[in-house]
C-alpha positions as CSV (number, residue, x, y, z in Angstrom):
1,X,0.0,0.0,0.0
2,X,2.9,2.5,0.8
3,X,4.3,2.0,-2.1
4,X,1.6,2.4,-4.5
5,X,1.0,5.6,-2.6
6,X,5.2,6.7,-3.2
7,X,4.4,5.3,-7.2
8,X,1.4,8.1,-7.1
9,X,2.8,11.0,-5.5
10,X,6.4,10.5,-7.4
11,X,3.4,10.6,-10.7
12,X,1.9,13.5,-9.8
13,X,4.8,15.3,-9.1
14,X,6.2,14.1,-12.3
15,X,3.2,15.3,-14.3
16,X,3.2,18.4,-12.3
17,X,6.8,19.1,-13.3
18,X,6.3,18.4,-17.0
19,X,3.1,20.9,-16.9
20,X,5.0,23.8,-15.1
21,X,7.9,23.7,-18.4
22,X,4.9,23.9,-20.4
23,X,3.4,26.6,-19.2
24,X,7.0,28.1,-19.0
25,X,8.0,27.2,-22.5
26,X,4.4,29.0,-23.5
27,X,5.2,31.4,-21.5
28,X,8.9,32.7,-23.7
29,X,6.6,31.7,-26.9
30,X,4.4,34.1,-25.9
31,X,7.2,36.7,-25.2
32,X,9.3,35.1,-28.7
33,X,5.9,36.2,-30.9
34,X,5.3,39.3,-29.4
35,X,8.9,40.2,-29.9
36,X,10.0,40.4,-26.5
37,X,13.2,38.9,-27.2
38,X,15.8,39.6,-24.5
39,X,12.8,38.9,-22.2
40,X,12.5,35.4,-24.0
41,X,15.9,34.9,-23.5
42,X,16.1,36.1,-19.9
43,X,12.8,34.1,-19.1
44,X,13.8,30.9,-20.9
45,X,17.3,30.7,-19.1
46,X,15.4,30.7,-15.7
47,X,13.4,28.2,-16.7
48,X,16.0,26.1,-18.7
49,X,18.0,26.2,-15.2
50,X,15.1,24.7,-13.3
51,X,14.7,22.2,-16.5
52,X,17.4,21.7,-18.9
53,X,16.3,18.7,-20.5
54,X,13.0,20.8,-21.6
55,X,14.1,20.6,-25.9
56,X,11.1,23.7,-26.5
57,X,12.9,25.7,-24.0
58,X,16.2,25.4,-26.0
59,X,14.4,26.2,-28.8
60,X,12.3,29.7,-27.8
61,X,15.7,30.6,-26.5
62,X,18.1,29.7,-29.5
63,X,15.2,31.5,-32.0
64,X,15.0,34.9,-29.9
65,X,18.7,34.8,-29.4
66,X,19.0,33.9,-33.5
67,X,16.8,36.9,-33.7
68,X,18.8,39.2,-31.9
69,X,21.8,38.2,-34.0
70,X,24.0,36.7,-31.2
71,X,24.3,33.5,-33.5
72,X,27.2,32.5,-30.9
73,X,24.9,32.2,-27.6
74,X,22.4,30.7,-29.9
75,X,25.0,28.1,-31.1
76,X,26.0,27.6,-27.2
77,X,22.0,27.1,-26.2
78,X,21.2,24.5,-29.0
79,X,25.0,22.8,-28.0
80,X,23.7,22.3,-24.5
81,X,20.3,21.6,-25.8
82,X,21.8,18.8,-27.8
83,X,23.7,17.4,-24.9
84,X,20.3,17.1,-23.0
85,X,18.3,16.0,-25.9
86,X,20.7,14.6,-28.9
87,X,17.8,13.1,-30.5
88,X,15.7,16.6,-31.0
89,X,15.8,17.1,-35.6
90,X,14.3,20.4,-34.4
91,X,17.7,21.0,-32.8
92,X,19.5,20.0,-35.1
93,X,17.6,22.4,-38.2
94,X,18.4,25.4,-36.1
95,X,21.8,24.4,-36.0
96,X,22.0,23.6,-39.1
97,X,20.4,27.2,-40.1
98,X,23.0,28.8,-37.6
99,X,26.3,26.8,-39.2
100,X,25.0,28.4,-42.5
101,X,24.6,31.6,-40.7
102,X,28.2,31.2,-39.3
103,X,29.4,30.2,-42.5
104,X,29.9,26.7,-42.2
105,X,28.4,25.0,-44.7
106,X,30.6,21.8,-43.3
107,X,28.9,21.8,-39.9
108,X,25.4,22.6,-41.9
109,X,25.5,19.6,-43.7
110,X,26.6,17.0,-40.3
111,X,23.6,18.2,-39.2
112,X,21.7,17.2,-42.2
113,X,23.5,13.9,-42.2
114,X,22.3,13.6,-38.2
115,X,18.7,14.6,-38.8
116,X,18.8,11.7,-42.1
117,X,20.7,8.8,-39.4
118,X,17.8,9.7,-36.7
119,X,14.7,9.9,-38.9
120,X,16.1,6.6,-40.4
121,X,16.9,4.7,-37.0
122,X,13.7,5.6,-35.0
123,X,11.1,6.8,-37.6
124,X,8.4,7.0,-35.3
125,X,9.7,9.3,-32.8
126,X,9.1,11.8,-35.7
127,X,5.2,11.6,-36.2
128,X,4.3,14.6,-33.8
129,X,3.4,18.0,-36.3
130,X,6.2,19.9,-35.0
131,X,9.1,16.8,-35.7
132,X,7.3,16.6,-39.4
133,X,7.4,20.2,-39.7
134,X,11.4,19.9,-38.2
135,X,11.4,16.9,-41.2
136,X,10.4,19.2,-44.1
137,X,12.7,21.9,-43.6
138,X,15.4,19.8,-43.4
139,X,13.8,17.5,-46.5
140,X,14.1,21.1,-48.3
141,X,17.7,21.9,-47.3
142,X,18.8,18.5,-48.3
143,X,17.1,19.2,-51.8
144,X,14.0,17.1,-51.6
145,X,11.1,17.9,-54.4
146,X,9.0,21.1,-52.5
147,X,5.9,19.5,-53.5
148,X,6.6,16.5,-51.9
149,X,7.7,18.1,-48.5
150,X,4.8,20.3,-48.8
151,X,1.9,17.0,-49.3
152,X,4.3,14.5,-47.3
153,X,5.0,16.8,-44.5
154,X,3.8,20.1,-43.9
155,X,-0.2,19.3,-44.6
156,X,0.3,16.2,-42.7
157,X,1.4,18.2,-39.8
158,X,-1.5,20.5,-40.2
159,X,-4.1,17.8,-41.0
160,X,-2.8,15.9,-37.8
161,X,-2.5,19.0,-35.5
162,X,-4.4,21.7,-36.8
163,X,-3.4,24.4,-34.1
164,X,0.2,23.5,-34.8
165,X,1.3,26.9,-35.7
166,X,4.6,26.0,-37.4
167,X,3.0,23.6,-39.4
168,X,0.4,26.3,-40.7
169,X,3.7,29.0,-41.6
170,X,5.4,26.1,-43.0
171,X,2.9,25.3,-45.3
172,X,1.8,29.0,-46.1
173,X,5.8,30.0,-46.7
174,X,6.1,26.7,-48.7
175,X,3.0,27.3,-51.1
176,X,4.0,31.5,-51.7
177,X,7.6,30.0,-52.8
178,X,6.0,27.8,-55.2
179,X,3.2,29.7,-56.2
180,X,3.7,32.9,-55.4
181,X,2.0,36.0,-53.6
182,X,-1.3,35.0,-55.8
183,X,-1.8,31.8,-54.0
184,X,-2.2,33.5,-50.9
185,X,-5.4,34.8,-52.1
């Protein structure tokens, strides 16, 4: 009996955990999209220090710091993001997107390579909207037919999770490239 009581309470404090670095990771989105950046940044270190295995975390902070042009601290937060979550492709395309930035098209493409090895060892670790949207992009820097990435994965991210905002700007971004400003209408 004790223990099934220890099992619970260690759950609930689990869950409770995992729900407090979601509404933290919300939290810097919401700051990351209404361009609050060096509060993003500021915020999602805090939190990142009381959770640094939490991959969205690494991400709102890599993007705002991205944003604010210090490419090297973004470089060093997706490096320590990696080392807590080496299996993250959503990692791995921002630093992939940062190498290019840096001009390392070397280091661009190991990531590219890495993204391939993963998607190919445990496929269906990558079903969730944001992973196929992750999936795409890196489809698209690799030189994949647009079309394809666009029907394989970005609508299938949006059909699957329809208030996946990356999936929606994905697609939307995708479809203008292809189509132009006319096929926004």
């Amino acid at each position: 009996m004790r223990r099934g009581i220890v099992a619970v309470g260690l759950c609930c404090v689990t869950w409770s955990a995992a729900a407090l670095r979601a509404d933290d990771a919300d939290a810097c989105r919401d700051l990351l999209a209404r361009g609050e950046y060096e509060k993003c940044t500021v915020a999602a270190a805090a939190a990142l220090h009381d959770a640094p295995a939490s991959e969205p975390l690494h991400i709102v902070k890599a993007r705002a710091e991205l944003t604010l042009g210090h490419l090297d601290r973004a470089r060093q937060t997706l490096t320590a993001g990696l080392q807590q979550c080496p299996a993250s492709i959503r990692l791995h395309v921002l630093v992939h997107r940062i190498e290019l930035l840096r001009g390392d098209p070397e280091r661009a493409h190991e990531q590219l390579q890495e993204i391939d090895r993963l998607a190919r060892k445990t496929p269906w670790r990558y079903t969730g909207a944001e992973d196929l949207v992750a999936l795409g992009e890196a489809a698209l820097m690799g030189g994949d037919d647009p079309h394809r990435v666009l029907k394989g994965f970005f609508e299938r991210a949006r059909r699957e999770s329809p208030d996946c905002r990356e999936a929606w700007l994905a697609c939307g971004q995708l479809t203008l490239d292809l189509h132009g400003p006319e096929a926004a209408a």
